[in-house]
GUVOGU-988304 format. One line per 8 residues: number of its first residue (from 1); for each residue x, y, z of C-alpha. Coordinates in steps of 0.1 Angstrom, whole numbers, plus 5000, padded with zeros to 4 digits. Example, Ala and Ser with C-alpha at 12.3 -4.5 7.8 and 13.67 -1.06 7.14 Angstrom:
<atoms>
1 = 5123/4955/5078  5137/4989/5071
</atoms>
This chain:
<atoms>
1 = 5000/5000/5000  5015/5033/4987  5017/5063/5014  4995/5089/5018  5007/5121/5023  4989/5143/5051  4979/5174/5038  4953/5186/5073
9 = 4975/5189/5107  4959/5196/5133  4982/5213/5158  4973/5218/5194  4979/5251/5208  4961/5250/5243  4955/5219/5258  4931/5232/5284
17 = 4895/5246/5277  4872/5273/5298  4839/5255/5292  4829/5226/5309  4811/5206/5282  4801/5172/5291  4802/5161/5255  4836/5169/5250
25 = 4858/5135/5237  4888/5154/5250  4881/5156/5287  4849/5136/5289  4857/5104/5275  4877/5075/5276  4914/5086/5272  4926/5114/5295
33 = 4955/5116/5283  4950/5159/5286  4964/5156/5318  5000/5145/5311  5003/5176/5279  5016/5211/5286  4990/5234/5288  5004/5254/5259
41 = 5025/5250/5226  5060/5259/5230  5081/5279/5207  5105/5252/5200  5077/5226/5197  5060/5252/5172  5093/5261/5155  5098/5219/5153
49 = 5062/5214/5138  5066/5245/5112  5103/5224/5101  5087/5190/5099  5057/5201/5079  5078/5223/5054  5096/5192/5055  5064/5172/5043
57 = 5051/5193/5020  5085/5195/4998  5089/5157/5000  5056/5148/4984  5053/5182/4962  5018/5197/4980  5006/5224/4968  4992/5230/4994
65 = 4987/5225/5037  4960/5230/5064  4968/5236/5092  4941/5241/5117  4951/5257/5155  4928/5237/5176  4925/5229/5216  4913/5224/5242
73 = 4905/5261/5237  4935/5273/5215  4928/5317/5226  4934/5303/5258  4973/5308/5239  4970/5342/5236  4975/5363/5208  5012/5366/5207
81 = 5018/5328/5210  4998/5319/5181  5018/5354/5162  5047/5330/5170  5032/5304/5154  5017/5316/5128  5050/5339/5116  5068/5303/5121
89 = 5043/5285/5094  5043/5310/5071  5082/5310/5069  5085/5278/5068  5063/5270/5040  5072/5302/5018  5085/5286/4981  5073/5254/4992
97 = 5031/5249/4993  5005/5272/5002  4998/5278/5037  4956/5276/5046  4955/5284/5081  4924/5276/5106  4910/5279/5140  4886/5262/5154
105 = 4870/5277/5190  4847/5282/5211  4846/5320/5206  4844/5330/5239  4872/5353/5239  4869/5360/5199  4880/5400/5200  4894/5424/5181
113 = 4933/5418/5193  4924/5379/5176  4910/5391/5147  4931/5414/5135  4963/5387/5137  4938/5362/5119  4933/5389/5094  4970/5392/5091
121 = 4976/5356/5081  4946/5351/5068  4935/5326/5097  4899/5310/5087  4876/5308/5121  4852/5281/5127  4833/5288/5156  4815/5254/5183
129 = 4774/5262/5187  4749/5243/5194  4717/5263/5179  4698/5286/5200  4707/5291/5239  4682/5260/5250  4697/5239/5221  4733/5252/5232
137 = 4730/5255/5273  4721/5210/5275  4761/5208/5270  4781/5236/5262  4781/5255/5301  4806/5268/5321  4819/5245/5351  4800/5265/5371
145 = 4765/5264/5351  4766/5300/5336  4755/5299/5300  4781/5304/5269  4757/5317/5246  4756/5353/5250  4792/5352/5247  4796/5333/5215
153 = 4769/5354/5196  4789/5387/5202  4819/5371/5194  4802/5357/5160  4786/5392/5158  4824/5406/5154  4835/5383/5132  4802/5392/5110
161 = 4815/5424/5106  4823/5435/5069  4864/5437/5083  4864/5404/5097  4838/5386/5075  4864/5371/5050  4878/5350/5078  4848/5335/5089
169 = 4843/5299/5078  4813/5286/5099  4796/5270/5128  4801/5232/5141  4769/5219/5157  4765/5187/5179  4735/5168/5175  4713/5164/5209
177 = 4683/5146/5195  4662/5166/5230  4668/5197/5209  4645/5208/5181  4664/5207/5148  4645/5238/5134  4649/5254/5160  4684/5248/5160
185 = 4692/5253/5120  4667/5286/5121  4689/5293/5151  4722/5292/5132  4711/5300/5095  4701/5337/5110  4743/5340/5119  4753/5335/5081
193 = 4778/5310/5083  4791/5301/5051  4787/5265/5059  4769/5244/5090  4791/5214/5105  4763/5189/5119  4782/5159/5145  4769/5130/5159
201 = 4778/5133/5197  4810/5104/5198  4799/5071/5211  4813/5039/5208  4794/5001/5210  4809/5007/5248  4797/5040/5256  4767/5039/5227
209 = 4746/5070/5228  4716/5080/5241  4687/5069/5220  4654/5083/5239  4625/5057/5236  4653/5031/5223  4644/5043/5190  4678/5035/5170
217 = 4672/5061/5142  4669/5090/5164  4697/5110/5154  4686/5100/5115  4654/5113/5125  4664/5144/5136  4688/5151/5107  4662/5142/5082
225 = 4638/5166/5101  4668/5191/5096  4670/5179/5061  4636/5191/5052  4635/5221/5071  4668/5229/5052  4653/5221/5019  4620/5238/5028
233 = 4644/5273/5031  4658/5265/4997  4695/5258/5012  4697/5289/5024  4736/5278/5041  4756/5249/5029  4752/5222/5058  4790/5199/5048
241 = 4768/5167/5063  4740/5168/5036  4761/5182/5006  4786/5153/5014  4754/5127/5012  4737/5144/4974  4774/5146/4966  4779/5108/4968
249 = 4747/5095/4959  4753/5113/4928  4792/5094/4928  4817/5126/4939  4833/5122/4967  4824/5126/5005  4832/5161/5018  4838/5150/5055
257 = 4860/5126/5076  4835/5109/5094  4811/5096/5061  4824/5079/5029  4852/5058/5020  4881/5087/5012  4909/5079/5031  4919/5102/5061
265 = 4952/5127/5054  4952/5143/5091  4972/5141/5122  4974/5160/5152  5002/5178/5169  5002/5177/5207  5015/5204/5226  5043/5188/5237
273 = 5049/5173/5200  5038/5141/5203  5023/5124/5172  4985/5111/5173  4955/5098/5153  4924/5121/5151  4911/5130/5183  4881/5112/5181
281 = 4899/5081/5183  4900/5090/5224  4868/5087/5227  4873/5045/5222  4899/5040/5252  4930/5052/5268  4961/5061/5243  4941/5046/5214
289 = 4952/5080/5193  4986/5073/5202  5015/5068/5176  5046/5063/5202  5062/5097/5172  5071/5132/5182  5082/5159/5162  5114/5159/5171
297 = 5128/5122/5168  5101/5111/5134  5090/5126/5101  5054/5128/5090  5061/5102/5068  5069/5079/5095  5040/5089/5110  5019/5081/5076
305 = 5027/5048/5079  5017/5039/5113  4990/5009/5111  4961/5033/5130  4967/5056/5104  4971/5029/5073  4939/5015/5089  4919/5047/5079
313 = 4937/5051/5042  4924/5021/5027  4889/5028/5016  4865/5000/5012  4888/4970/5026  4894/4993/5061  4856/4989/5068  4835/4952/5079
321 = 4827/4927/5063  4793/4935/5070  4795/4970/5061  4812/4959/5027  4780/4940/5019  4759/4971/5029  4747/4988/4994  4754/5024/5012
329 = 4786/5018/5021  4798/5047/4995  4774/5072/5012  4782/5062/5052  4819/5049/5047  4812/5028/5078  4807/5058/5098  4833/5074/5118
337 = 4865/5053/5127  4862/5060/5162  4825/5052/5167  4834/5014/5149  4848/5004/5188  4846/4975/5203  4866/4965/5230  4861/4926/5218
345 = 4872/4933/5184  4890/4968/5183  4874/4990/5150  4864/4962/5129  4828/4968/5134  4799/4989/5120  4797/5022/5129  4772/5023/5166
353 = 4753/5048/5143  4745/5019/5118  4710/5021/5121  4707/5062/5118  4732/5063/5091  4717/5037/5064  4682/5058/5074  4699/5089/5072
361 = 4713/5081/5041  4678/5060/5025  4659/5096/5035  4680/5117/5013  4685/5095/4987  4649/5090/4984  4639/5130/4990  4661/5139/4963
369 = 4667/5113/4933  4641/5124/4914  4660/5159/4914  4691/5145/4917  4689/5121/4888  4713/5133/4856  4684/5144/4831  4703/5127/4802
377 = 4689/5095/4820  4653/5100/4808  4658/5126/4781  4670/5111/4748  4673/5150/4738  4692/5160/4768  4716/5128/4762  4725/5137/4725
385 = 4732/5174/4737  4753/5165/4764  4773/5143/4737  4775/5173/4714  4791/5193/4739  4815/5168/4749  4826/5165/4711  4838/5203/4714
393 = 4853/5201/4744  4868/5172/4736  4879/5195/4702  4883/5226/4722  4911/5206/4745  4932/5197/4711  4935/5234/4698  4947/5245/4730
401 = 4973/5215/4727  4978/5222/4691  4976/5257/4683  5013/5262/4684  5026/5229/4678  4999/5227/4645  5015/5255/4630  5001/5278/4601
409 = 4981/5245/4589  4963/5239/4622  4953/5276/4621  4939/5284/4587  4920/5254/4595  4905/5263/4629  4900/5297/4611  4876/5283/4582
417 = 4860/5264/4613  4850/5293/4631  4840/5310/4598  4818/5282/4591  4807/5285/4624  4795/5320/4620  4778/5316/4584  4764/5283/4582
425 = 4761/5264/4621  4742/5234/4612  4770/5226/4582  4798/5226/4610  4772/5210/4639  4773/5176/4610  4809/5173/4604  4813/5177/4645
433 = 4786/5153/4652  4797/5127/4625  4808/5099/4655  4838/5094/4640  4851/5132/4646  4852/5119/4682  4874/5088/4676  4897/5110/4658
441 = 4899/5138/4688  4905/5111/4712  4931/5092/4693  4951/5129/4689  4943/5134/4728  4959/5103/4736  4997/5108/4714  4996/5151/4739
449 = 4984/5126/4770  5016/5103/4763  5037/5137/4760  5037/5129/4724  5035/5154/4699  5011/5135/4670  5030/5154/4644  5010/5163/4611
457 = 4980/5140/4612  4963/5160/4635  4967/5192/4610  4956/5167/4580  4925/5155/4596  4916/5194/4607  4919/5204/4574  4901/5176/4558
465 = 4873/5183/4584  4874/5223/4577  4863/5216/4543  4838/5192/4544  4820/5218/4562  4830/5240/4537  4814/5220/4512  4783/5214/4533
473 = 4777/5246/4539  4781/5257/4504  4805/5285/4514  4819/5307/4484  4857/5304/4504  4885/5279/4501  4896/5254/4526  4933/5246/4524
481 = 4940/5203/4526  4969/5188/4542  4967/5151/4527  4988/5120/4527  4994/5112/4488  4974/5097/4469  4941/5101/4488  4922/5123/4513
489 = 4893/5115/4530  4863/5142/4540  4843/5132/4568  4806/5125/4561  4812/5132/4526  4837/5108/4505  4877/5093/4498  4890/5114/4468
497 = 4921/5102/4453  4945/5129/4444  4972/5139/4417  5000/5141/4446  5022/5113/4442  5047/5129/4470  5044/5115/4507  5023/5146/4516
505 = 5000/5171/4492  4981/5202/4493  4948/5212/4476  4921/5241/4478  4888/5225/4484  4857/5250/4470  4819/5244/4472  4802/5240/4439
513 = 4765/5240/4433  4763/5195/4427  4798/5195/4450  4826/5206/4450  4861/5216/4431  4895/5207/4438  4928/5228/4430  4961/5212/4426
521 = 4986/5234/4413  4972/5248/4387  4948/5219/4378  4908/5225/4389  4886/5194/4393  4848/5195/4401  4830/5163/4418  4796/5158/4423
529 = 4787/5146/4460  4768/5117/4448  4788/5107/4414  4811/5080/4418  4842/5078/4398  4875/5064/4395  4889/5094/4416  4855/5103/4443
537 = 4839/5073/4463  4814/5092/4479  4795/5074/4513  4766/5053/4503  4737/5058/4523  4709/5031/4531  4680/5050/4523  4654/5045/4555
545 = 4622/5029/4558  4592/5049/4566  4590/5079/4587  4605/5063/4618  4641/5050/4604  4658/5080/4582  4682/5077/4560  4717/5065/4573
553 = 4751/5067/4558  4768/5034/4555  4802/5046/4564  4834/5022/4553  4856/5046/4541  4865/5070/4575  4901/5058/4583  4890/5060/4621
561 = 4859/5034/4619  4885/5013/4628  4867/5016/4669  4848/4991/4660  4874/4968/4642  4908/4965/4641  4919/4963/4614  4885/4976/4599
569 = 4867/4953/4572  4874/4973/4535  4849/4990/4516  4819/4965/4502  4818/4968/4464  4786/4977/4452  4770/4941/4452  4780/4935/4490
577 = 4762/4970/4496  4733/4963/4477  4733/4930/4494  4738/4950/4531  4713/4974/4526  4687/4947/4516  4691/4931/4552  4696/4959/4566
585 = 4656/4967/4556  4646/4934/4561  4659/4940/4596  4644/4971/4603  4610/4955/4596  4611/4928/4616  4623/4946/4651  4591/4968/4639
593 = 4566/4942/4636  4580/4926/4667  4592/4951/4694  4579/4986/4675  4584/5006/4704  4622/4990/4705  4626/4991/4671  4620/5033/4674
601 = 4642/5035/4703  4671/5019/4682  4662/5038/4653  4665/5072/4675  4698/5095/4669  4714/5063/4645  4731/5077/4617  4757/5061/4608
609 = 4762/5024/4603  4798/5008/4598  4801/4971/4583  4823/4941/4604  4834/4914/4585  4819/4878/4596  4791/4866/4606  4762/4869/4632
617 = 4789/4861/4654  4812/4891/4650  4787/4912/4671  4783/4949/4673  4817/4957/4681  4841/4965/4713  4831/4995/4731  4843/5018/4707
625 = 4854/5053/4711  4833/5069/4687  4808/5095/4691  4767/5087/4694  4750/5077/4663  4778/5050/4650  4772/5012/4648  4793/4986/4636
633 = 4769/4956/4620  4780/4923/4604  4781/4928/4569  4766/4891/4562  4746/4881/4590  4711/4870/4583  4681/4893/4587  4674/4882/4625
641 = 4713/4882/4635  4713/4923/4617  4683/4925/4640  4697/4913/4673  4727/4936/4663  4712/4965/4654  4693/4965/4686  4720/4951/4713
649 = 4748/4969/4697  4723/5004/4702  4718/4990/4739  4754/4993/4740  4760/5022/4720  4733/5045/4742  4748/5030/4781  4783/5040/4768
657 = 4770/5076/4759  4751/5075/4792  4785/5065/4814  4806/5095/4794  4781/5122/4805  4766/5109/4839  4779/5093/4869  4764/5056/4870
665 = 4786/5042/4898  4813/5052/4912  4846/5027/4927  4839/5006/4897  4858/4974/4902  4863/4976/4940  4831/4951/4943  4826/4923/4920
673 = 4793/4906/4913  4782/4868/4904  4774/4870/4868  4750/4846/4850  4766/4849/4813  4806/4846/4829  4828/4824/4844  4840/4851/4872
681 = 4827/4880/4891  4825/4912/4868  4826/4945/4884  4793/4962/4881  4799/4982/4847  4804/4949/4826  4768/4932/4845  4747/4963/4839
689 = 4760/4964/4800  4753/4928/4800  4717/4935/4816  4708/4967/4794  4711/4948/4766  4701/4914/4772  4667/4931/4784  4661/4943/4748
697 = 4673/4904/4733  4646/4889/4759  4619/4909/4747  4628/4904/4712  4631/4868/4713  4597/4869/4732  4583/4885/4703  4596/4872/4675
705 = 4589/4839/4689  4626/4825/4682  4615/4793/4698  4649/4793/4715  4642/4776/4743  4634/4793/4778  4656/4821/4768  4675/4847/4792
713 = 4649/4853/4816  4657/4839/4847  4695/4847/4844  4689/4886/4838  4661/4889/4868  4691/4869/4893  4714/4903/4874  4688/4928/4882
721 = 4684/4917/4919  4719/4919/4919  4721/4951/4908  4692/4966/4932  4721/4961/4961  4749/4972/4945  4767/4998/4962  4785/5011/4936
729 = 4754/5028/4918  4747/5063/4920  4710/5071/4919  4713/5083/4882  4724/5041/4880  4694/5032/4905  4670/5051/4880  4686/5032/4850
737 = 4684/4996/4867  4648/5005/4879  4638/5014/4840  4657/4981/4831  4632/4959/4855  4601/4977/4849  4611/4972/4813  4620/4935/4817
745 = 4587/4929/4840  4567/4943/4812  4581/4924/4790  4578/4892/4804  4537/4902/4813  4535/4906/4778  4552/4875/4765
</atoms>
């Protein structure tokens, strides 16, 4: 297991506090450790920590640090020990990452004198509160009972202040389910934090916490009630809690420590410079943050690799068993580490939350997947936009990679584009779209990703592209061609072959009213778009059926079909064609007369078809890399094997489009599933490709009455159950696999 770098410190300035909390894992929980530290942070222990973190930082090339002044109650340093500090840091660090400083506090001696040094070096100040002064006075008292509110709302008044607002960075918030959680978010929504910190009070299966009633969802309950409320006031303030939940049900990552499965990057500076674990971790038993490191004798990356720490870097397998099984194991992460403990067992346990967290995370999920769900899920329109757009910035990426390498070439090119552009959109918008533009982009992306300049094709296949939208759009202007000898190839349009018989030509490329004319030297030639000849093949098209399949361009001449085959099959001579697009009808009508509404849905956005050698057998093709709209067929499979391709290889075709512009899953491959069609376990993308097509196949079969025996059934309902728990699905996935099974259900009703 590699080492992860820390990039949060927490450093301990004060190791005493001047509230008497009784929820507080520092004093009031297992590990009392407090009692041994030094009440303060001394300057060689804070010149040490400054050495040992510039230290870090240069070692693993960070950008940049936080580094977050924390307690006990760290103003209990005063203001010109944490200068010291501070001045130390920054020095430290200068040339070698960025420095992002923070405090967390209780604010009760939050004043000017503090703010101004926080100003200064730009300290951000997170501020403890519990909601209103009921909500806050159950825990957060003085030792002698005298309430801390008033005291923290002027403080947070101060910091409010147009001077001092810039520094402020929120409110944390422990969850008492006794409180009302209206009342507590109206309480601290009306003090503008930029964001809310909601924590479950720390409890282990030892200490568990109180659940009033014995009702094991209480603290869900009252987030959820939270939850609403929150959503009821249109967000006003982002709460880190619930964007951390929408954030990973939608397949990002969690935005706290103590949900999801991103592995920790803190440690914590005593005040005498020992080494430990998150604080939390004191809450299981006595020393169980501790490393045995110090500042002064071990690195951080001695530190990093300390089993405690190693324990909490390593995502999924670092949780249960029974929490790996759990389908929102993304979302919860297990819970906190600290709240996993058992004395019997240590951490390898669920979180003692379990129960709240899989209802906390069940409520959002279902209050919010219907909003939450990428649109390009259920609109077909939405989908081939998104695609579009991913074309040119797919395109837009290469020019900035080319525009100096590309020369003159590359820029008269991308010039007659954006001319094009400006005169005639939709002539541009169809050499763009053509699903092969794509494969090109990506295959030129790929050489620049590898460090590797792809030298002229990239200019020839600009060019060539600039003036078949030229010649679409009928534009009185002449596109410059960069070609290979011999031949050049315009995408939609045709393969002419040239008069160059050097390694690499030039020729001026003009619309003409039937097509267009071609300058070499001083030679002109004029070609008409549809007129083949020994020197213009143009691409045949397979005229359409009806109203509902239009016209589609049988594409085996574009030198970058080759996504679906490798090598890909030559051009058919005009008998094969004929023979191609005769099947290719045939086809058509019978997923019509069988599965019409299928038969639409494959028919949808397909314009261009590509021919495979072989049989039945060759299939639709790998994945591909092509844009929407492509399918590679078998050239001389019967009429129902051009069927089953034409509508599994669209199956196909439409999931991959779905997966490049929407989050499906997430930690694909860190599960694997029982597949009915394999050998092995597959990770979840390979069994829902398998299922979103084989769903369409079933009810074809069905339909057309193949007489095929008992046919798929059984096998793809044991892969949608599967599916239903998988924790790897986002609920953009969910919605997909819950089309699939009303789909399949229907199906089978109807059959």
């Amino acid at each position: 297991m590699r080492l992860i770098p820390f990039r949060e410190f927490v450093v301990k300035v004060h190791s005493r506090c001047d509230l008497a909390c009784d929820h507080c894992y520092v004093y009031e929980h297992a590990d009392q450790s407090w009692r041994q530290q030094p009440k303060a942070l001394s300057e060689p222990v804070a010149e040490r920590v400054a050495a040992r973190l510039a230290e870090h930082a240069a070692i693993h090339g960070l950008p940049s640090v936080t580094v977050i002044l924390h307690g006990g109650e760290p103003l209990l340093a005063g203001p010109a020990r944490l200068r010291t500090l501070c001045e130390m840091l920054t020095r430290a660090l200068d040339g070698v990452a960025g420095l992002d400083l923070r405090i967390h506090t209780n604010g009760l001696r939050l004043g000017v004198s503090f703010l101004d040094l926080f100003s200064e070096y730009g300290v951000k100040v997170g501020v403890s509160l519990d909601g209103d002064r009921t909500a806050n006075d159950r825990h957060r008292r003085f030792a002698d009972g005298r309430s801390s509110h008033p005291l923290v709302l002027k403080a947070l008044e101060l910091l409010r202040q147009e001077r001092y607002r810039h520094l402020y960075q929120g409110v944390l918030c422990t969850v008492d389910v006794e409180n009302d959680p209206r009342a507590v978010l109206d309480a601290l929504t009306s003090l503008e934090p930029p964001r809310i910190d909601f924590l479950l009070p720390h409890a282990t299966w030892e200490t568990p916490p109180p659940r009033p009633d014995g009702l094991p969802v209480a603290c869900a309950q009252w987030l959820l009630r939270a939850f609403d409320h929150w959503e009821t006031q249109g967000r006003p303030v982002p709460v880190r809690l619930f964007d951390s939940l929408l954030s990973t049900l939608r397949g990002g990552p969690s935005l706290t420590e103590s949900l999801g499965l991103a592995p920790t990057d803190l440690v914590v500076v005593e005040t005498d410079g020992t080494l430990e674990q998150a604080d939390s971790l004191k809450t299981a038993h006595e020393g169980a943050a501790a490393t045995g490191f110090d500042v002064f004798r071990h690195s951080f990356d001695e530190v990093a690799a300390h089993p405690g720490i190693r324990a909490r870097q390593s995502g999924l397998a670092g949780v249960s068993a029974e929490c790996r099984r759990c389908p929102v194991v993304r979302s919860c992460g297990g819970g906190l580490y600290a709240h996993r403990y058992r004395a019997a067992n240590g951490f390898d346990n669920p979180s003692v939350y379990c129960t709240d967290l899989r209802e906390l995370v069940d409520g959002v999920e279902a209050r919010t997947a219907p909003v939450i769900v990428a649109p390009e899920v259920a609109e077909p329109a939405v989908l081939l936009a998104s695609q579009q757009e991913l074309t040119r910035v797919l395109l837009a990426r290469l020019h900035s990679d080319m525009a100096e390498a590309g020369g003159e070439g590359w820029q008269h090119s991308w010039e007659v584009i954006a001319a094009v552009e400006a005169a005639v959109p939709d002539a541009l918008d169809a050499v763009l779209d053509h699903p092969y533009t794509r494969a090109w982009v990506l295959a030129a992306l790929d050489l620049v990703r590898r460090g590797r300049l792809p030298g002229t094709e990239p200019v020839r296949q600009l060019s060539a592209l600039a003036a078949a939208a030229v010649v679409r759009g009928r534009l009185e202007m002449t596109a410059t061609v960069v070609h290979p000898g011999g031949a050049l190839y315009l995408p939609t349009l045709g393969l002419l072959r040239t008069g160059a018989s050097a390694e690499e030509g030039r020729a001026g490329i003009r619309a003409a009213d039937d097509g267009f004319s071609v300058r070499e030297g001083g030679t002109e030639t004029r070609f008409g778009l549809s007129e083949e000849g020994p020197r213009w093949q143009p691409v045949r098209v397979f005229p359409g059926t009806g109203a509902w399949v239009r016209p589609m361009a049988l594409e085996d001449l574009d030198p970058y079909r080759d996504c679906f085959s490798r090598p890909p099959s030559p051009r058919l001579d005009e008998a094969g064609a004929e023979g191609w697009r005769r099947r290719l009808g045939a086809a058509w009508a019978l997923l019509h007369r069988t599965v019409p509404v299928l038969a639409r849905e494959t028919a949808a956005g397909l314009g261009t078809l590509t021919p495979l050698a072989g049989g039945a057998g060759a299939g639709p093709g790998g994945p591909g890399r092509c844009g929407p709209g492509a399918l590679g067929v078998p050239c001389s499979a019967g009429v129902r094997g051009t069927a089953l391709a034409l509508l599994t290889g669209r199956r196909r075709s439409r999931l991959r489009a779905l997966t490049e512009v929407a989050d499906l899953y997430a930690l694909d491959g860190e599960w694997l599933h029982e597949s009915p069609w394999r050998e092995w376990p597959v990770p979840v993308s390979e069994l829902l490709a398998d299922v979103y097509a084989r769903v369409a196949a079933e009810e074809y079969r069905r339909s057309a009455d193949l007489g095929d025996g008992d046919g798929d059934g059984d096998a793809i309902k044991r892969a949608l159950d599967r599916l239903a728990g998988a924790a790897e699905l986002t609920v953009s996935g969910k919605a997909v696999v819950g089309e699939l099974r009303r789909e399949f259900e229907s199906g089978a009703e109807g059959g």
